[in-house]
C-alpha atoms as a printed R data frame, in Angstrom:
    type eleno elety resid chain resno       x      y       z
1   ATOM     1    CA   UNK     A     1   0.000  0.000   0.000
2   ATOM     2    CA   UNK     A     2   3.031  2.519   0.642
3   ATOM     3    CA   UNK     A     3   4.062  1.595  -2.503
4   ATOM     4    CA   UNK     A     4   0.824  2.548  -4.303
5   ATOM     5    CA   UNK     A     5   0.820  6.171  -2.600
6   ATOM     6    CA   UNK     A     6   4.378  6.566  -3.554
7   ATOM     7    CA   UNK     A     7   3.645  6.026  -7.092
8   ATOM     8    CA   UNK     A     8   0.145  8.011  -7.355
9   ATOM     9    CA   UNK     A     9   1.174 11.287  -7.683
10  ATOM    10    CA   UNK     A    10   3.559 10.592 -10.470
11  ATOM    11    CA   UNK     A    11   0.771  8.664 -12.047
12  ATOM    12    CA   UNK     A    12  -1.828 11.805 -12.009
13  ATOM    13    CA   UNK     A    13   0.666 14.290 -13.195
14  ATOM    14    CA   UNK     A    14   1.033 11.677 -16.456
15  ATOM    15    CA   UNK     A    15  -2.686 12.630 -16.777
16  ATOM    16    CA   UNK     A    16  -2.454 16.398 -16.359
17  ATOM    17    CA   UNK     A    17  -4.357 15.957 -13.445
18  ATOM    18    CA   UNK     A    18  -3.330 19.467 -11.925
19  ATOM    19    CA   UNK     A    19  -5.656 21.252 -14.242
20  ATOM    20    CA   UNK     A    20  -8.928 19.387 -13.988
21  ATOM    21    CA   UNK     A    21 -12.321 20.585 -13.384
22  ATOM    22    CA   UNK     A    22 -14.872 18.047 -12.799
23  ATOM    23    CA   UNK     A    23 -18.765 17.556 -13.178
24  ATOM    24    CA   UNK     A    24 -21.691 19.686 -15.090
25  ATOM    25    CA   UNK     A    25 -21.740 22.685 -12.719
26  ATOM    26    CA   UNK     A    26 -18.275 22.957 -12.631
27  ATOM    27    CA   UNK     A    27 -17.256 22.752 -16.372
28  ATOM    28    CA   UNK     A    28 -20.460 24.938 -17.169
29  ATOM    29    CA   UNK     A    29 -19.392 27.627 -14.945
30  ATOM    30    CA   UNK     A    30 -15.678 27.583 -15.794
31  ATOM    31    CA   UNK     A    31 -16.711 28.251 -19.858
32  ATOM    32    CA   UNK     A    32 -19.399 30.325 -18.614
33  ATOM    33    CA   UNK     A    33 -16.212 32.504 -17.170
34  ATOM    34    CA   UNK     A    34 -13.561 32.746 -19.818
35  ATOM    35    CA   UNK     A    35 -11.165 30.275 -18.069
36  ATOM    36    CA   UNK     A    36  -8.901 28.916 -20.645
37  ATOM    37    CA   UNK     A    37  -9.953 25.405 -20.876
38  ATOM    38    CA   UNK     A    38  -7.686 23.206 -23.376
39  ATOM    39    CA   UNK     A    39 -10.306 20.189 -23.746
40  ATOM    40    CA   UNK     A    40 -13.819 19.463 -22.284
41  ATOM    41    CA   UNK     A    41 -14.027 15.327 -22.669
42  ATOM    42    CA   UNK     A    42 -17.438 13.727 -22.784
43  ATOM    43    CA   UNK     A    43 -18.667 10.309 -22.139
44  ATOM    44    CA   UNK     A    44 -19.514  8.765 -25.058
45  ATOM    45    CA   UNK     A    45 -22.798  7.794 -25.960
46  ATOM    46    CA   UNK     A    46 -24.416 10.602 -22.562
47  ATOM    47    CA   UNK     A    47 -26.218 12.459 -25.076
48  ATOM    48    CA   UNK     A    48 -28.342 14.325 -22.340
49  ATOM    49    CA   UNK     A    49 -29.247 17.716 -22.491
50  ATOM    50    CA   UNK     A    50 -27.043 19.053 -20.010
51  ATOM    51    CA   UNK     A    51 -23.900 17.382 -21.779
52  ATOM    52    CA   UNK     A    52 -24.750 18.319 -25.170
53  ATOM    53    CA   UNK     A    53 -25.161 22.255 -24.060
54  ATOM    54    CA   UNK     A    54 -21.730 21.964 -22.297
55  ATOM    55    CA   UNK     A    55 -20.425 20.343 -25.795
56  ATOM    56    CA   UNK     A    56 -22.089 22.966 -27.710
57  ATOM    57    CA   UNK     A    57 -20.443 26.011 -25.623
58  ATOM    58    CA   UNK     A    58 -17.492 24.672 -25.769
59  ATOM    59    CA   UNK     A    59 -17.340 24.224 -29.531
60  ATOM    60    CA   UNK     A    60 -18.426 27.804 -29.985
61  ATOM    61    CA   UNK     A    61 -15.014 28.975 -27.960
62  ATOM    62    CA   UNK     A    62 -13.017 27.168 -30.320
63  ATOM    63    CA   UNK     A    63 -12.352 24.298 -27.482
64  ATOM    64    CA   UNK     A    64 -11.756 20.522 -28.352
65  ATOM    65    CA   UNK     A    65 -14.564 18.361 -27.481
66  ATOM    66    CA   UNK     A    66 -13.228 15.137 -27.169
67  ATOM    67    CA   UNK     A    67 -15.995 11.754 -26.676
68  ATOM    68    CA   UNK     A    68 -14.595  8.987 -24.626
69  ATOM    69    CA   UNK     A    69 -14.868  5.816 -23.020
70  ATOM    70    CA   UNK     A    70 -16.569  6.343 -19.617
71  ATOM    71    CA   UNK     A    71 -13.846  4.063 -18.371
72  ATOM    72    CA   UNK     A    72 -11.472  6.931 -19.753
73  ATOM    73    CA   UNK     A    73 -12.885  9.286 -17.451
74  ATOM    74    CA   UNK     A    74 -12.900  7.213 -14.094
75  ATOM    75    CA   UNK     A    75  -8.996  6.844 -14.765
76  ATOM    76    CA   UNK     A    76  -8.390 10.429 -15.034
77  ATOM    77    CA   UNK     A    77 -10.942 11.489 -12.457
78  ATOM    78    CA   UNK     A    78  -9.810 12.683  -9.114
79  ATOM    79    CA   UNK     A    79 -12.801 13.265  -7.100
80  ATOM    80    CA   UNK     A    80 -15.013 10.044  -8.845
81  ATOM    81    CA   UNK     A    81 -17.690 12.346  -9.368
82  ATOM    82    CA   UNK     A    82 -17.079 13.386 -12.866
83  ATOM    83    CA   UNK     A    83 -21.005 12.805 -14.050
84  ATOM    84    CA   UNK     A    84 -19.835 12.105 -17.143
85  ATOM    85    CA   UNK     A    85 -17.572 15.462 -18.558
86  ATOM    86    CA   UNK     A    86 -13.867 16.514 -17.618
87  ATOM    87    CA   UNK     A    87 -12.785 19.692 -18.446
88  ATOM    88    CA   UNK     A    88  -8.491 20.501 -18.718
89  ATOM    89    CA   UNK     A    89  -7.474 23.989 -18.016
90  ATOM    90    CA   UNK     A    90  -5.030 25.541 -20.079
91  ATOM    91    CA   UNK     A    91  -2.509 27.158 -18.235
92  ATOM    92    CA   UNK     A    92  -2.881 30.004 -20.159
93  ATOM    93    CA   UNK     A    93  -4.772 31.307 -23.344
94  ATOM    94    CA   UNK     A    94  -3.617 30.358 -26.806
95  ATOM    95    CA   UNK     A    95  -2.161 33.161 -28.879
96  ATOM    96    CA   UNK     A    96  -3.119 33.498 -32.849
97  ATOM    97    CA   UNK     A    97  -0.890 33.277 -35.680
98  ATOM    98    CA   UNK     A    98  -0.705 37.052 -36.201
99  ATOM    99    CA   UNK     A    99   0.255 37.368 -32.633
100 ATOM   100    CA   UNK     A   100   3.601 35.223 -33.310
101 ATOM   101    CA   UNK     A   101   4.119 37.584 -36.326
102 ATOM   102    CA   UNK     A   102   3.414 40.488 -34.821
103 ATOM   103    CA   UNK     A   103   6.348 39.941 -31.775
104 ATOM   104    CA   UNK     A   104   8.736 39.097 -34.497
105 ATOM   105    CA   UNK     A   105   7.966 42.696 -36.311
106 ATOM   106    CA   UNK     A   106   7.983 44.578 -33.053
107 ATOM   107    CA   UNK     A   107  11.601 43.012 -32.560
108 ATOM   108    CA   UNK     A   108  12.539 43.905 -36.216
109 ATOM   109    CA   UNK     A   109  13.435 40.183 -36.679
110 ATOM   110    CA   UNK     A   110  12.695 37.610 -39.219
111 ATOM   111    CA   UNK     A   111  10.029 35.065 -37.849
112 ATOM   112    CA   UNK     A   112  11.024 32.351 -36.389
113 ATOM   113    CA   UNK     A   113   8.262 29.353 -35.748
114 ATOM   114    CA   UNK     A   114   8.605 26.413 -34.677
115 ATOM   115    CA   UNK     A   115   5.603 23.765 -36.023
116 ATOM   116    CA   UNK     A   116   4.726 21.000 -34.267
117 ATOM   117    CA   UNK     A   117   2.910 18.173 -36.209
118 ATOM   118    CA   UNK     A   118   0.881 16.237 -33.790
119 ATOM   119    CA   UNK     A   119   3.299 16.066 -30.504
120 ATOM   120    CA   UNK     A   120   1.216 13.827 -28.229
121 ATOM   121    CA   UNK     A   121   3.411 13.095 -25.431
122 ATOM   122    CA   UNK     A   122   3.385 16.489 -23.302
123 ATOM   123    CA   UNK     A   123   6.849 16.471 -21.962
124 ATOM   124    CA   UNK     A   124   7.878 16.687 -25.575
125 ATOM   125    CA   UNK     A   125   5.892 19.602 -26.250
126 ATOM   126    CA   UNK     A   126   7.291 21.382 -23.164
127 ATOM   127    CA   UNK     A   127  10.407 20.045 -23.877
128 ATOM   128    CA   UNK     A   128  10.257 22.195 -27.335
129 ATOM   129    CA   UNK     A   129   8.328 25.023 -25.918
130 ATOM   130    CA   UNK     A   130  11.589 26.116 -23.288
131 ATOM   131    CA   UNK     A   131  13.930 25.247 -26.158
132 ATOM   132    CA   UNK     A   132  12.025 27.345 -28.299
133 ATOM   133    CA   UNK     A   133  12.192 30.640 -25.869
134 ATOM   134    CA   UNK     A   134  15.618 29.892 -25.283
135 ATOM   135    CA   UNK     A   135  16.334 30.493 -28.725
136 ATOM   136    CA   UNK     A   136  14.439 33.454 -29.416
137 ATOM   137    CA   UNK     A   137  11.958 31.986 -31.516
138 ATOM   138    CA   UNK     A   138   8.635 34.146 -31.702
139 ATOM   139    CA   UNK     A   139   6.516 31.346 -31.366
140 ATOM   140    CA   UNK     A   140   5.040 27.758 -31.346
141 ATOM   141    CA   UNK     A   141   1.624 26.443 -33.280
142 ATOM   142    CA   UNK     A   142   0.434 23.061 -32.672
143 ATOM   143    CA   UNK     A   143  -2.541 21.456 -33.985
144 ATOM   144    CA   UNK     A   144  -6.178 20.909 -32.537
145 ATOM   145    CA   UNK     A   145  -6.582 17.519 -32.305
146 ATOM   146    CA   UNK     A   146  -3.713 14.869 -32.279
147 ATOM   147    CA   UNK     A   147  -1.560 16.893 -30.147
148 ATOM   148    CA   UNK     A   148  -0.507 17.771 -25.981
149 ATOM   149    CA   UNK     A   149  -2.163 21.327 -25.464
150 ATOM   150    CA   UNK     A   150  -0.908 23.709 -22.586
151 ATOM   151    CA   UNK     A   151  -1.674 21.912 -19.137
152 ATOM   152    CA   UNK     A   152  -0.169 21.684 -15.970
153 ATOM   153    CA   UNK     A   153   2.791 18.856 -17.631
154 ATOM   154    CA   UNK     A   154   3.005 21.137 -20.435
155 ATOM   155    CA   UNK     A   155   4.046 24.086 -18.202
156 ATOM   156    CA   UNK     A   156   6.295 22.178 -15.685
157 ATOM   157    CA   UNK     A   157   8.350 20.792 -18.632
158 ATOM   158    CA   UNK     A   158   8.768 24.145 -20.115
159 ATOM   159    CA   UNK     A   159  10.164 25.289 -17.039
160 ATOM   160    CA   UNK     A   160   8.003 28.722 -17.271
161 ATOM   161    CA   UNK     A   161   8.618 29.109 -20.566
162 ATOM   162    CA   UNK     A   162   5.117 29.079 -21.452
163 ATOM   163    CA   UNK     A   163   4.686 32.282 -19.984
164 ATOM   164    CA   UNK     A   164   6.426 34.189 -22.352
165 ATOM   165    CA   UNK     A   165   6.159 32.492 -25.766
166 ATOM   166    CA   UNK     A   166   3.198 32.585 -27.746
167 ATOM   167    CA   UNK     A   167   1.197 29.357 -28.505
168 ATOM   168    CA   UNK     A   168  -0.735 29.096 -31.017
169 ATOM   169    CA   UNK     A   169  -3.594 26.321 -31.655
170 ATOM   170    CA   UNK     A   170  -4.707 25.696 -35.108
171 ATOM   171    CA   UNK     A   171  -7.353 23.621 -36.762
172 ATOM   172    CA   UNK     A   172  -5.564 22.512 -40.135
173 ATOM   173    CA   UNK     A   173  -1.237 22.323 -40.335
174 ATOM   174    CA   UNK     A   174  -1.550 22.949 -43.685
175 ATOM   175    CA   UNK     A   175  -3.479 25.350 -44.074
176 ATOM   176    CA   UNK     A   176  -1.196 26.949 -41.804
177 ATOM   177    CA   UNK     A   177   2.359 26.315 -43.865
178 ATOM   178    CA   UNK     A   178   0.201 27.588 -46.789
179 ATOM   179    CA   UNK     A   179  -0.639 30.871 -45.050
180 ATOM   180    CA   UNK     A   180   3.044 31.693 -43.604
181 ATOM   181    CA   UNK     A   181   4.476 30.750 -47.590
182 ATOM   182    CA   UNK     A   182   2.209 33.469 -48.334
183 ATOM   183    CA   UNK     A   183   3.586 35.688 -45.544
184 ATOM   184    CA   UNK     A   184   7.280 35.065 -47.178
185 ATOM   185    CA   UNK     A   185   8.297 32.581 -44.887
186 ATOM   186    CA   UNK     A   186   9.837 29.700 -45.498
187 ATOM   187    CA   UNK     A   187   9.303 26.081 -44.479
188 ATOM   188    CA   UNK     A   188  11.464 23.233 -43.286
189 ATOM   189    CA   UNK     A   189  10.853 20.208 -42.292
190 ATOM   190    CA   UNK     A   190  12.473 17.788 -40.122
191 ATOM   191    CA   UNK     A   191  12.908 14.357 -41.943
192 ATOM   192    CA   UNK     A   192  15.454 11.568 -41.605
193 ATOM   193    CA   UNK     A   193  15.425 11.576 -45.176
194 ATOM   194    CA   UNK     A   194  15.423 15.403 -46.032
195 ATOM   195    CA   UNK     A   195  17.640 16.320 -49.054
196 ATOM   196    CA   UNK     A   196  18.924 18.911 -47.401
197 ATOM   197    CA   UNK     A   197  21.229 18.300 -44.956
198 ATOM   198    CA   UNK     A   198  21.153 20.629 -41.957
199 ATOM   199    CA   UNK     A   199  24.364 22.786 -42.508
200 ATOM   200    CA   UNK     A   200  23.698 23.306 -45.451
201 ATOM   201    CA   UNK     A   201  20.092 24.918 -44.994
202 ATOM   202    CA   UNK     A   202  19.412 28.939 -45.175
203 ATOM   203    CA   UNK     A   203  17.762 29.893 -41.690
204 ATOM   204    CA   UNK     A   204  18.719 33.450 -41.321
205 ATOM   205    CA   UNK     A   205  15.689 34.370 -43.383
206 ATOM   206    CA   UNK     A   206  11.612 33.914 -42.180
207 ATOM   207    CA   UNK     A   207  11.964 30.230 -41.177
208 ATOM   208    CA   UNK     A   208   9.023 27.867 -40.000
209 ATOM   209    CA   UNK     A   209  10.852 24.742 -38.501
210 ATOM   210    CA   UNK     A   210   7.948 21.404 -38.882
211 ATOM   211    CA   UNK     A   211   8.932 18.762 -35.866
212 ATOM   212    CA   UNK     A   212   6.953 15.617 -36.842
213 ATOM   213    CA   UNK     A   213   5.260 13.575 -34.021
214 ATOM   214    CA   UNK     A   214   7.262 11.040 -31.919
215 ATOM   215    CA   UNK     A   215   6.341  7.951 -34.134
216 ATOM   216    CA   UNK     A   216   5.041  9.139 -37.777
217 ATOM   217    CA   UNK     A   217   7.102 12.069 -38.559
218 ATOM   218    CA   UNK     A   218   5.897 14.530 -40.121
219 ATOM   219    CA   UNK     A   219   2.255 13.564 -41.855
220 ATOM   220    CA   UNK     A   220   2.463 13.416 -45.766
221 ATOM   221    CA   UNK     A   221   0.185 16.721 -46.400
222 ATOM   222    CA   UNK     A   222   2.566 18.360 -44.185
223 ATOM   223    CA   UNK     A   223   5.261 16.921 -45.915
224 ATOM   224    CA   UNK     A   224   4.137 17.967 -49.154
225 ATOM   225    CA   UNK     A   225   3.789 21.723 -47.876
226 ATOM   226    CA   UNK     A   226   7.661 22.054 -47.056
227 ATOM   227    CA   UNK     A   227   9.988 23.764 -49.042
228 ATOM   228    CA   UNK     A   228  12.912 22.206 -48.039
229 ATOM   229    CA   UNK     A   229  13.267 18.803 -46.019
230 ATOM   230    CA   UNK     A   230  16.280 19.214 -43.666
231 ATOM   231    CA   UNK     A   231  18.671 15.924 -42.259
232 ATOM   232    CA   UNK     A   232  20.338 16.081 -39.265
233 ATOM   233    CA   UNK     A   233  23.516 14.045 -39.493
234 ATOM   234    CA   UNK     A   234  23.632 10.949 -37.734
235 ATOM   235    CA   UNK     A   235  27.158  8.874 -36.910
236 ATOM   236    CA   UNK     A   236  25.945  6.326 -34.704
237 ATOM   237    CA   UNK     A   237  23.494  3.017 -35.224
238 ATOM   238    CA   UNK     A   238  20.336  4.626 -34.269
239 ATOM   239    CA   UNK     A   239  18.524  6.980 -37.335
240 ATOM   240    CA   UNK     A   240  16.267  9.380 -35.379
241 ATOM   241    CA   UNK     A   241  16.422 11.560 -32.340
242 ATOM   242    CA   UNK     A   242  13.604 12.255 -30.053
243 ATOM   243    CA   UNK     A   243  11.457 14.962 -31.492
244 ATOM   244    CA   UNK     A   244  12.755 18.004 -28.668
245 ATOM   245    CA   UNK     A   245  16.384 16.977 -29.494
246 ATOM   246    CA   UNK     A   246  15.833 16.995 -32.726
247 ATOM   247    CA   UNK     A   247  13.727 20.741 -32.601
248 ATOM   248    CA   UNK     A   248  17.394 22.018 -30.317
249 ATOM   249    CA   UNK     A   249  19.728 21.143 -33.105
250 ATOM   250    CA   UNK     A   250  17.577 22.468 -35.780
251 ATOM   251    CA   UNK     A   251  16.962 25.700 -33.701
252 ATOM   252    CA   UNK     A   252  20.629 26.629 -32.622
253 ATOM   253    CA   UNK     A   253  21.610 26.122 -35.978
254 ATOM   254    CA   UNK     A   254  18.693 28.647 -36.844
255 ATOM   255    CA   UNK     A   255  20.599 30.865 -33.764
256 ATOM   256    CA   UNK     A   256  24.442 30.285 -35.039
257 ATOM   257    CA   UNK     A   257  23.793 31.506 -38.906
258 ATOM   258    CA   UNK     A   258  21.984 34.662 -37.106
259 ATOM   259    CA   UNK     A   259  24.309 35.439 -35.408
């Protein structure tokens, strides 16, 4: 029994438990108030009134609505009261596009994103996210769905950084890559295979660095929407690095040809 109590903390803080809000009144009230919520999940198949006006409000602030086993939500539950919807702050609010932008041109810099494609383990993410501030990037966009969002993990990884670089959610990667081409910035993505090899690629310009997820890669539409597909050289047996290392390298190379 020790043993158990030992371990349960660790165990919740795997699940983000640190930013939950549980049961109808409570996840009502919290969207009700503006408190940035990063997804409301819903057991599947409670199609009640209650749940479905909590699912629609939710929707309508741009928050994921994610349906799930009931057994889903007794293992992430802390008070095993959930009645059926858990809600997972967001540490803080998500920025837009145009914010990252904008704090490059304030700085009179070149932009410098970072674009992750469907990071689902959290300590990744916040792995990226303090590597990201460290370097002076102006921001990070992740995807909707597929993807860690900004909880209590999130923020502990990134060591704080979260508080002072943008985040920025999107609904569709490539619409995104097309949008910041059209801004004049260019694309590169991370790929064992990339025919460019990494010091050898132009970062000093408007750069939007694409970290693939921590199995797939990089998905092929995102792929597609690249300009460049940049190889980090590797000596040893293994061909891949862990998706934060790999975002590092690729970013203090970004840092060194700035100068």
């Amino acid at each position: 029994m020790e043993e158990n109590k030992r371990r349960r903390p660790a165990r919740q803080e795997e699940d983000g438990a640190d930013g939950l809000i549980e049961g109808r009144n409570a996840v009502t009230e919290a969207l009700r108030s503006g408190t940035a919520i990063d997804k409301v999940y819903i057991a599947k198949g409670d199609t009640d009134n209650t749940l479905g006006y909590i699912a629609a409000a939710a929707r309508d602030r741009g928050v994921v609505v994610v349906e799930c086993d009931r057994r889903k939500l007794d293992a992430m539950s802390r008070t095993h009261s959930h009645q059926g919807v858990i809600a997972v702050a967001a540490v803080r609010a998500y920025a837009s596009v145009e914010d990252i932008l904008a704090a490059a041109r304030e700085k009179g810099e070149a932009p410098l994103i970072v674009v992750c494609d469907e990071l689902s383990d959290p300590h990744n993410l916040g792995a990226v996210i303090r590597t990201a501030e460290c370097a002076g990037a102006h921001g990070v966009v992740i995807p909707k769905r597929r993807s860690a969002g900004l909880t209590a993990v999130v923020a502990k990884t990134s060591a704080g950084a979260v508080s002072y670089l943008p985040v920025a959610r999107v609904p569709n990667l490539t619409a995104l890559l097309k949008q910041l081409k059209e801004e004049g910035i260019w694309v590169y993505g991370t790929a064992a295979d990339g025919s460019t090899p990494l010091y050898r690629a132009d970062l000093k310009g408007p750069a939007a660095i694409v970290i693939g997820s921590e199995g797939d890669g990089m998905s092929r539409l995102v792929r597609e929407q690249c300009d460049f597909l940049v190889s980090i050289p590797m000596r040893g047996q293994l061909n891949s690095l862990n998706a934060s290392a790999a975002a590092a390298i690729v970013l203090y190379e970004a840092v060194r040809q700035r100068g």
